[in-house]
VEXMAR-380097 format. One record per atom (N, C-alpha, C): residue in one letter; x, y, z; atom name; residue number from 1. Coordinates in Angstrom, 1 decimal. Example, Ala and Ser with C-alpha at 12.3 -4.5 7.8 and 13.67 -1.06 7.14 Angstrom:
! residues 2
+---+--------+--------+--------+----+-----+
| r |      x |      y |      z |  a |   k |
+---+--------+--------+--------+----+-----+
| A |   13.2 |   -5.7 |    7.8 |  N |   1 |
| A |   12.3 |   -4.5 |    7.8 | CA |   1 |
| A |   13.2 |   -3.3 |    7.8 |  C |   1 |
| S |   12.8 |   -2.2 |    7.1 |  N |   2 |
| S |   13.7 |   -1.1 |    7.1 | CA |   2 |
| S |   12.9 |    0.0 |    7.9 |  C |   2 |
+---+--------+--------+--------+----+-----+
***
This chain:
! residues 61
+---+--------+--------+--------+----+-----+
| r |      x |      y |      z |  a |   k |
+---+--------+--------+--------+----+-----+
| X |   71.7 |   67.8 |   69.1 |  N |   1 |
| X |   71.2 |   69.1 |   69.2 | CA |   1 |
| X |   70.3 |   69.4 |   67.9 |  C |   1 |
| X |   69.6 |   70.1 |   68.3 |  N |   2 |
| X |   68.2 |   70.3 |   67.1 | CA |   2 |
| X |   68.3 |   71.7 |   67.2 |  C |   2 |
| X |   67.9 |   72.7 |   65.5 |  N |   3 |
| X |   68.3 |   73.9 |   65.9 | CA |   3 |
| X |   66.3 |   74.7 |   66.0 |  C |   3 |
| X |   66.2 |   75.5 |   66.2 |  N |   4 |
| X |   65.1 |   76.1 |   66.5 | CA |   4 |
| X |   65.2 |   77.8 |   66.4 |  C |   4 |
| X |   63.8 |   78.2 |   65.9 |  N |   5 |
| X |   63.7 |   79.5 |   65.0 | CA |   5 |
| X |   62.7 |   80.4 |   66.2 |  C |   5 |
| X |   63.3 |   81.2 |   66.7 |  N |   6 |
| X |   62.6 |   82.1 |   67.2 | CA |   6 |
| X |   61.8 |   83.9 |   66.8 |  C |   6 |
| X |   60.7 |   84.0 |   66.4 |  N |   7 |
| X |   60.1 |   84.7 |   65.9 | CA |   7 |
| X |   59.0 |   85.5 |   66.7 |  C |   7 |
| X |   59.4 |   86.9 |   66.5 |  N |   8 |
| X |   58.4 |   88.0 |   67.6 | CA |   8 |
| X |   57.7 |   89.0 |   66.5 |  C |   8 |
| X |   56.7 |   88.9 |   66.2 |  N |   9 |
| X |   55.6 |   90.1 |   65.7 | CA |   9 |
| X |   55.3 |   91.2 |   66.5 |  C |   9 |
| X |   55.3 |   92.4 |   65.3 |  N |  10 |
| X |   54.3 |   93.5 |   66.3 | CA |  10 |
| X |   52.7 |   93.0 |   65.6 |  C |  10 |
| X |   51.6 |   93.7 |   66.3 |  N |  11 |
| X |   50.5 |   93.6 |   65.9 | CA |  11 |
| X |   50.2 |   93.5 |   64.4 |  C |  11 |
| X |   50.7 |   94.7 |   63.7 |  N |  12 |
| X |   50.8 |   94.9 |   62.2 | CA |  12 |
| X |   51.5 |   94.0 |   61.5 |  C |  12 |
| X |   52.1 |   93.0 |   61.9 |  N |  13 |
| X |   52.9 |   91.7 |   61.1 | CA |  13 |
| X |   54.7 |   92.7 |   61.1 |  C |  13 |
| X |   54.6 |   93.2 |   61.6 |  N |  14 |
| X |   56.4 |   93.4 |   61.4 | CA |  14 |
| X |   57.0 |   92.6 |   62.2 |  C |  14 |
| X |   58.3 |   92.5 |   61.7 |  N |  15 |
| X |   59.3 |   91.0 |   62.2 | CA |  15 |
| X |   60.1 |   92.0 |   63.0 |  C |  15 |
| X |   60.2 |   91.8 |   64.5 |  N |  16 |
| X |   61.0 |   92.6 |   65.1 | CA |  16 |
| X |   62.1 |   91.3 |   65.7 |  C |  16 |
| X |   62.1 |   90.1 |   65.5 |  N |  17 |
| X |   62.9 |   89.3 |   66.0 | CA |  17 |
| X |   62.8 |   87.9 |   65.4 |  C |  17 |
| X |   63.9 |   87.4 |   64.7 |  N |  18 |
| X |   64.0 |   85.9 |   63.6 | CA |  18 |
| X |   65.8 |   85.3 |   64.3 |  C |  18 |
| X |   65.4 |   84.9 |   65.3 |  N |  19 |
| X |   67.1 |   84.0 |   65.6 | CA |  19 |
| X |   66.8 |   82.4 |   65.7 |  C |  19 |
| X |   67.8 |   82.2 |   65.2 |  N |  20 |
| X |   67.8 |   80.7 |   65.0 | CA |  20 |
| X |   69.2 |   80.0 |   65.9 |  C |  20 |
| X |   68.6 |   79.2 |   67.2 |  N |  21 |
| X |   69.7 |   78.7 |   67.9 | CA |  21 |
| X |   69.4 |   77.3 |   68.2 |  C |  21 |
| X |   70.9 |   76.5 |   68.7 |  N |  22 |
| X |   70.4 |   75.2 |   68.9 | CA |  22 |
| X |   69.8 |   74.7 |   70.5 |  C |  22 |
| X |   69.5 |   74.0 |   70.5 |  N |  23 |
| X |   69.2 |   73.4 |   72.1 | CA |  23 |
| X |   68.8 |   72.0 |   71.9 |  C |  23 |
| X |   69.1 |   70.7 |   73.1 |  N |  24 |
| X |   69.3 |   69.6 |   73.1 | CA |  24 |
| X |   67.8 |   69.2 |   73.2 |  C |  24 |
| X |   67.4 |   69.6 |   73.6 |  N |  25 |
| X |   65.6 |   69.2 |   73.5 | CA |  25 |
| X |   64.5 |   70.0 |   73.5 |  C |  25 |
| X |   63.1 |   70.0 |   73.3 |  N |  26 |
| X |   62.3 |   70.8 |   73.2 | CA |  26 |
| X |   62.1 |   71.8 |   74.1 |  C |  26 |
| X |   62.4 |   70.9 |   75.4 |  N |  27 |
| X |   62.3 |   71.8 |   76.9 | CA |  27 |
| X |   62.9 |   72.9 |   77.0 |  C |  27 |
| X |   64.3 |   72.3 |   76.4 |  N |  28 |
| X |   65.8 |   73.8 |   76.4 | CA |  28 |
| X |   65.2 |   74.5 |   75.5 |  C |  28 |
| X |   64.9 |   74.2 |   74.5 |  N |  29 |
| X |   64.6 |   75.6 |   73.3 | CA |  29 |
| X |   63.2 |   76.5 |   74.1 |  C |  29 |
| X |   62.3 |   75.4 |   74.5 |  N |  30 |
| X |   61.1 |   76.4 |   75.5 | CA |  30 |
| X |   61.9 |   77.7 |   76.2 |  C |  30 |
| X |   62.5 |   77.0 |   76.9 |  N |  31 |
| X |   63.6 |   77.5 |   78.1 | CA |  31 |
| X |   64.5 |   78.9 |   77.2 |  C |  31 |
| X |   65.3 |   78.4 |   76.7 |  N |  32 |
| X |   65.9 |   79.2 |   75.7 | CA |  32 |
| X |   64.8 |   80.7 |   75.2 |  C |  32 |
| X |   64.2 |   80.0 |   74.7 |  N |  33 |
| X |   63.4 |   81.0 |   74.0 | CA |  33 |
| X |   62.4 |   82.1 |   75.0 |  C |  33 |
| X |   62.0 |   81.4 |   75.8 |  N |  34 |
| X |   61.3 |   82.3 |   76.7 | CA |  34 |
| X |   62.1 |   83.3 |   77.5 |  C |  34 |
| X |   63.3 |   82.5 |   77.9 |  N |  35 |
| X |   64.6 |   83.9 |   78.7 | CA |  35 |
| X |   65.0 |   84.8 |   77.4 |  C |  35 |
| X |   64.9 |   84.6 |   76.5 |  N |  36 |
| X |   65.1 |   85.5 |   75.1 | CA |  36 |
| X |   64.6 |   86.7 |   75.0 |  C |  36 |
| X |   63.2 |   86.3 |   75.3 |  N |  37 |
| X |   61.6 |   86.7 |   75.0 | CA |  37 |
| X |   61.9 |   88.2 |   76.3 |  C |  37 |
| X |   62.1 |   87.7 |   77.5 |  N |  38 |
| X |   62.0 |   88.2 |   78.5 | CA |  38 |
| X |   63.0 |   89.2 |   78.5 |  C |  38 |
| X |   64.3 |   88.5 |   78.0 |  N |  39 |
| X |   65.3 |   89.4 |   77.9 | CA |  39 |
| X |   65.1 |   90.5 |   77.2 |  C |  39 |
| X |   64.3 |   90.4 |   75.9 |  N |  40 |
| X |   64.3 |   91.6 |   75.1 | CA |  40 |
| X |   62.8 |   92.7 |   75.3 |  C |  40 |
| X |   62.1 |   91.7 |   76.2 |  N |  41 |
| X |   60.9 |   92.6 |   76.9 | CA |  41 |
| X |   60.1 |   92.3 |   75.7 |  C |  41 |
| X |   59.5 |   91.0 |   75.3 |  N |  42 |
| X |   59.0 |   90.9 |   74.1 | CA |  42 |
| X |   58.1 |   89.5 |   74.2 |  C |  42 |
| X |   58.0 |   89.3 |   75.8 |  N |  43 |
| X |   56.9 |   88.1 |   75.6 | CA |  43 |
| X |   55.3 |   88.2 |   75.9 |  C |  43 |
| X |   55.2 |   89.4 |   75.8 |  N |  44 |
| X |   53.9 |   89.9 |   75.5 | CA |  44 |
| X |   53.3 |   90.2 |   73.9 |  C |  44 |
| X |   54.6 |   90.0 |   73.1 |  N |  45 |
| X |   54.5 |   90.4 |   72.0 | CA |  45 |
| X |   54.0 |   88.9 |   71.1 |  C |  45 |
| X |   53.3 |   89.1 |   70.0 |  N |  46 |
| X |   53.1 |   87.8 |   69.2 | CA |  46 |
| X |   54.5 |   87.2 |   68.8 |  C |  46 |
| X |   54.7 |   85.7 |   69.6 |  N |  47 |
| X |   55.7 |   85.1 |   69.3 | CA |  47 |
| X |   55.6 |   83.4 |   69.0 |  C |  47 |
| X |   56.7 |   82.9 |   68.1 |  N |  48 |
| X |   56.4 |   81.3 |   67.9 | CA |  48 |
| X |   57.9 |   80.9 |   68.0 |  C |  48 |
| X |   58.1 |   79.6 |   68.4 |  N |  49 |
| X |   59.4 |   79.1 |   68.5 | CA |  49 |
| X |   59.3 |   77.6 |   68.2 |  C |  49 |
| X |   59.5 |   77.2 |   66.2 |  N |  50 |
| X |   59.3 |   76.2 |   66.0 | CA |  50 |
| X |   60.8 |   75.3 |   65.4 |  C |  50 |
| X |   60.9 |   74.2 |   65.4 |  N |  51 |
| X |   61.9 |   73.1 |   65.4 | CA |  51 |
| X |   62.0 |   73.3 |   63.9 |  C |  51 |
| X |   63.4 |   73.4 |   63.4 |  N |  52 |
| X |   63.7 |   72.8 |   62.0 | CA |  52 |
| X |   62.5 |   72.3 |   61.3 |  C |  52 |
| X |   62.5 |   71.4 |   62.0 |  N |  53 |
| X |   60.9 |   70.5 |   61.4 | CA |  53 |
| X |   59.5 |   71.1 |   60.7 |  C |  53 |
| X |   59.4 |   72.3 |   61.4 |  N |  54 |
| X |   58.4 |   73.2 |   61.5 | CA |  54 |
| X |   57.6 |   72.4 |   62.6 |  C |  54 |
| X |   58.0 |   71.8 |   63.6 |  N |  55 |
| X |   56.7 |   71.9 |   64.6 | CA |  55 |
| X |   56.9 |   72.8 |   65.9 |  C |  55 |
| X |   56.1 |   72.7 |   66.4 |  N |  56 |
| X |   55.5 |   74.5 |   67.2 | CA |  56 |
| X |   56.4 |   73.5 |   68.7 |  C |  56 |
| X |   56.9 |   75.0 |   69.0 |  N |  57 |
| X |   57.4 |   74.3 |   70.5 | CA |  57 |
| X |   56.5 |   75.3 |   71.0 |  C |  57 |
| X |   56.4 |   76.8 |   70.9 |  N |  58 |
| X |   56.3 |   77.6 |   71.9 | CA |  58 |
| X |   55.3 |   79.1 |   71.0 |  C |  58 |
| X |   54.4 |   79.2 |   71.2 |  N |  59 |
| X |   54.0 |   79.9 |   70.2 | CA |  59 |
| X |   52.6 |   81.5 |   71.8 |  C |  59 |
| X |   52.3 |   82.1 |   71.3 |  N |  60 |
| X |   51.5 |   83.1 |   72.4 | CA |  60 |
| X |   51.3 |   84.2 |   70.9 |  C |  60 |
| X |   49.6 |   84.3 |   71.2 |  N |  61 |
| X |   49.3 |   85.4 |   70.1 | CA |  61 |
| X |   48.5 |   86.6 |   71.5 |  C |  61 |
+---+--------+--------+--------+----+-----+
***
């Protein structure tokens, strides 16, 4: 399990969302993160969902 950072901006740069959860592969954390996104009515909003690592799984400006 690899853990991964999920991050939602408003337009102005405010941080309206920083959770950090694990998932077994890139796919899950896509997965993960996008039901998140949707859940909180926020995938229209500037968002990124990068690995520990800092590399980008999932990002929309």
């Amino acid at each position: 399990m690899a853990m991964y950072t999920l991050t939602v901006f408003e337009k102005d740069g405010e941080k309206l969302l920083d959770e950090t959860f694990e998932a077994a592969s890139e796919r899950d954390a896509k997965e993960i993160g996008m039901n998140k996104l949707t859940e909180l009515n926020y995938h229209e909003k500037t968002h990124r969902c990068v690995q520990a690592n800092g590399k980008l799984v999932l990002f929309h400006r």
